[in-house]
C-alpha positions in Angstrom: 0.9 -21.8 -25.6 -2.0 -19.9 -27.4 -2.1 -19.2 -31.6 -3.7 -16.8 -33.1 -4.8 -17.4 -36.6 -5.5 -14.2 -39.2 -7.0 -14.9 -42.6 -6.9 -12.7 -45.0 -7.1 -12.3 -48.8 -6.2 -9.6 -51.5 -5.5 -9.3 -55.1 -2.5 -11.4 -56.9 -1.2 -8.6 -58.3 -0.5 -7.0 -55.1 1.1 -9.9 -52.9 4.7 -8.5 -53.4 3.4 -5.1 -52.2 1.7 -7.0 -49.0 4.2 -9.8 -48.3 7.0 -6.5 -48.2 5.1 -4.9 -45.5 4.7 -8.5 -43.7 8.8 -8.3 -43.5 9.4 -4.6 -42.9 6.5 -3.5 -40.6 4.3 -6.6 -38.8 7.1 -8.8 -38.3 8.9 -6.5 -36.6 6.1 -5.2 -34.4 5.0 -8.8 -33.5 8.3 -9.5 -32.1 8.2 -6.6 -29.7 4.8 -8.2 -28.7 5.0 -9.4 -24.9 5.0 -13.4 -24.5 5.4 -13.3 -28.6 7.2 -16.6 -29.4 6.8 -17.4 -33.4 5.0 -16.0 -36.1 4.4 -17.8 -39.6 3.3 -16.0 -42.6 1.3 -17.8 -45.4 0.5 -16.7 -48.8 -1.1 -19.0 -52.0 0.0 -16.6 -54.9 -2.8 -17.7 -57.4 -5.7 -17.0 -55.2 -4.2 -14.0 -53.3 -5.4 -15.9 -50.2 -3.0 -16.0 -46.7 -3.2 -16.7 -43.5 -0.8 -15.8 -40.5 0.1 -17.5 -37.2 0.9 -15.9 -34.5 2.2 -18.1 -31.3 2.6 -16.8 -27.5 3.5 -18.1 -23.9 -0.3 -18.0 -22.5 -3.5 -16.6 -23.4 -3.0 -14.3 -21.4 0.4 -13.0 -24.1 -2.2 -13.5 -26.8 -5.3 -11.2 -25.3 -2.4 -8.9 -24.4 -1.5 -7.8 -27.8 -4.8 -7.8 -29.4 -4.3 -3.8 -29.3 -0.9 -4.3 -31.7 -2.6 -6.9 -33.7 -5.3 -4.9 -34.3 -3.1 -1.9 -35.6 -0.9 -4.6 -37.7 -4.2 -5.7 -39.3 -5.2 -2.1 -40.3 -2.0 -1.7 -42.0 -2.6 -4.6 -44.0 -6.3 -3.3 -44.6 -4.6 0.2 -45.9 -2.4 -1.9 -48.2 -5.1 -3.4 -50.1 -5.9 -6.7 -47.9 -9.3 -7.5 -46.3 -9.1 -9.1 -43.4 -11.7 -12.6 -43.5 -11.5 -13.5 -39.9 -9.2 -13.9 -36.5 -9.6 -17.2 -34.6 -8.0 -17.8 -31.1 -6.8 -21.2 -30.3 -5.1 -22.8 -27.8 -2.3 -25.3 -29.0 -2.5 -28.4 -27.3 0.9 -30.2 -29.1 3.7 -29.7 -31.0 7.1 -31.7 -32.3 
């Protein structure tokens, strides 16, 4: 199983705005990524700082979607987030 990891950051005041385009738009899209298995959604409301995981089968399920990922992370951009980084990791356990 691979992980991507998106941070990103935007102003307080905006989170609702940003955490109802999570729901409506990205979630949805993620799911209809192939090898898509989980996605979790952070957000710490007094520094307008989040994070989002995205889980797949392989890497191969992750490098796959990069295309959709990339087009969910310009939405967020357009909504008034800046995107810090994306990291790639490969999970090695779970419970």
């Amino acid at each position: 199983m691979n992980a991507r990891v998106t941070r990103f950051e935007g102003s307080p005041s905006d989170l609702d705005k940003g955490i109802k385009l999570i729901k409506d738009t990205i979630m949805p899209s993620a799911k209809k990524m192939s090898g898509f298995k989980n996605g979790y959604w952070f957000i710490d409301r007094a520094s307008g700082k989040g994070m989002a995981v995205t889980l797949f089968d392989n890497e191969a399920s992750m490098r796959g979607s990069e295309t959709a990922a990339e087009e969910s992370r310009a939405q967020a951009t357009q909504a008034g987030f800046r995107m810090i980084g994306v990291e790639r990791y490969e999970v090695v356990a779970q419970t």
